[in-house]
C-alpha positions as CSV (number, residue, x, y, z in Angstrom):
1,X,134.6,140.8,-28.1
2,X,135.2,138.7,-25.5
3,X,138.2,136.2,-26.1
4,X,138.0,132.9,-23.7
5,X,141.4,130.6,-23.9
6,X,141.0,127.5,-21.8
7,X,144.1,125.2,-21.0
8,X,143.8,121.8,-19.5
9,X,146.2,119.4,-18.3
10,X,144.2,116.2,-19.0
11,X,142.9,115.7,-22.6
12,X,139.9,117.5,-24.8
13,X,137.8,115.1,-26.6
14,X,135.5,116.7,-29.8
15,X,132.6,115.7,-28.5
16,X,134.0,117.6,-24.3
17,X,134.9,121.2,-26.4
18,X,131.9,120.9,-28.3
19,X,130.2,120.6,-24.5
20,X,132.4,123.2,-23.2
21,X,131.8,125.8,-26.1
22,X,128.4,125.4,-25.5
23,X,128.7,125.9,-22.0
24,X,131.4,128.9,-21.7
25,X,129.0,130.3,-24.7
26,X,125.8,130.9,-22.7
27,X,128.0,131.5,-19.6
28,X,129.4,134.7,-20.8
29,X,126.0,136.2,-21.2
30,X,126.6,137.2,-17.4
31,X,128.9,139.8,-18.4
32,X,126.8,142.6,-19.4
33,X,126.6,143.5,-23.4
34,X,128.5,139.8,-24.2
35,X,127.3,137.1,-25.8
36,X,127.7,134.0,-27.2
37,X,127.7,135.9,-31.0
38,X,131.0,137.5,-30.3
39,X,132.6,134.9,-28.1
40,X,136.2,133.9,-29.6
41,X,137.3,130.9,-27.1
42,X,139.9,128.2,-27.9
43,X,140.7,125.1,-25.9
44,X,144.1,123.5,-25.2
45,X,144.1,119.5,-23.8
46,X,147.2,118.0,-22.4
47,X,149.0,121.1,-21.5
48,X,151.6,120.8,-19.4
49,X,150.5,122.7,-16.2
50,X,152.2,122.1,-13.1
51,X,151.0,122.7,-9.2
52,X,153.0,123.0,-6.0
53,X,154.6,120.3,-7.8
54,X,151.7,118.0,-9.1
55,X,150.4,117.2,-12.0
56,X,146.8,116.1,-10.8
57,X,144.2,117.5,-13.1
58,X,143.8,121.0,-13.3
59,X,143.0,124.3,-16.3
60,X,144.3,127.8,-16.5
61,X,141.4,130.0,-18.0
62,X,142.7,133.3,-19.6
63,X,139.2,135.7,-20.0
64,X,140.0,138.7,-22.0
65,X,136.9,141.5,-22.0
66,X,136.6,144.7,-23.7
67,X,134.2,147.8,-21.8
68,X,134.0,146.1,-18.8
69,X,136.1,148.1,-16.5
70,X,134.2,147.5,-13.5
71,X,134.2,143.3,-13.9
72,X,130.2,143.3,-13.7
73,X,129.0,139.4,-14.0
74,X,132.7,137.9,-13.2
75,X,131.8,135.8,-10.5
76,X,129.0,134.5,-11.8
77,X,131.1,133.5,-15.0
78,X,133.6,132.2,-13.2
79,X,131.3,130.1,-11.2
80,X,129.5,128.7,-14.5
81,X,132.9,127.9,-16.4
82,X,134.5,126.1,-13.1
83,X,131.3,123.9,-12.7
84,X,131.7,123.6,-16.6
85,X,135.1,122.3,-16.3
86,X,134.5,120.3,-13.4
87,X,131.6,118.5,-15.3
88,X,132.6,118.1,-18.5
89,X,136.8,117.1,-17.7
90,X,136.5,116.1,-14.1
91,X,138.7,119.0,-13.2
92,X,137.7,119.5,-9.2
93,X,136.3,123.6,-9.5
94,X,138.8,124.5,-6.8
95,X,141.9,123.8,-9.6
96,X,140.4,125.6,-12.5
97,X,142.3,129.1,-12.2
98,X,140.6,132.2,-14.1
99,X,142.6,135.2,-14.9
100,X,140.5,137.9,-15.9
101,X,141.8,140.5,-18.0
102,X,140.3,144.3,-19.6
103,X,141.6,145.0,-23.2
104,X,141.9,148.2,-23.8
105,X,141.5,148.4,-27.6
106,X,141.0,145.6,-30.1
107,X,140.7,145.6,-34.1
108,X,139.6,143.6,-37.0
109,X,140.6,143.8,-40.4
110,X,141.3,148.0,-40.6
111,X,138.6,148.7,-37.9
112,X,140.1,149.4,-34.5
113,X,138.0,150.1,-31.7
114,X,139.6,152.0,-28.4
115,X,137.6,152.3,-25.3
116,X,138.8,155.6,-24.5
117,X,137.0,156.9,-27.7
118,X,133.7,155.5,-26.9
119,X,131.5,158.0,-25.0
C-alpha cells in the first residue's frame, strides 16, 4: 500500500484536497501494481516549512511504497503530483520536494506482509 503524506505551507481548502486526492489518486497508477484502491494519503495546510530562510509557498511530499525496489514510475509520479500542487495551491513545481521512501514490511490488523517473504 502506498502511503502519500503531503505538507503545505499555505492553506488546504475541502474543495483543493478533494482536487488533490483525485489527482495524487490516478497519479500513483505510474507506479507499477499501485493504485488509486490502496492509496492511503493525508494532507497537512499551513505547516510551518521553512527555506533558505523564506517562507514563500512551498510542500514537502513524503511517498512511502512497498515492492518497488527499483523506483519504476517515480518520475513520472513525481512529475504529476508537482504539476498537481502547483495547480491546485499555486506552489511553483520547483518548491514541491518529494522524498521517496521503500517500506520494507507493512501490516494490518494481524496480517503482516514482508517483502523478503514474497517470492
Amino acid at each position: 500500500m502506498p502511503f502519500v503524506v503531503t505538507r503545505a505551507n499555505v492553506p488546504i481548502s475541502a474543495e483543493q484536497e478533494a482536487e488533490l486526492k483525485e489527482r495524487i489518486g490516478q497519479a500513483i497508477a505510474h507506479v507499477p501494481g499501485k493504485s488509486e484502491s490502496g492509496l492511503l494519503l493525508a494532507f497537512e495546510g499551513d505547516a510551518r516549512l521553512w527555506l533558505a530562510g523564506g517562507d514563500e509557498p512551498l510542500a514537502y511530499v513524503e511517498a512511502s511504497m512497498f515492492a518497488n525496489e527499483r523506483h519504476a514510475g517515480y518520475g513520472a509520479l513525481a512529475f504529476d503530483v508537482a504539476c498537481a500542487l502547483q495547480e491546485v495551491l499555486d506552489i511553483p513545481a520547483g518548491r514541491v520536494y518529494i522524498r521517496f521512501s521503500d517500506i520494507p514490511a507493512w501490516s494490518v490488523g494481524d496480517m503482516v506482509v514482508d517483502r523478503r517473504m514474497l517470492g
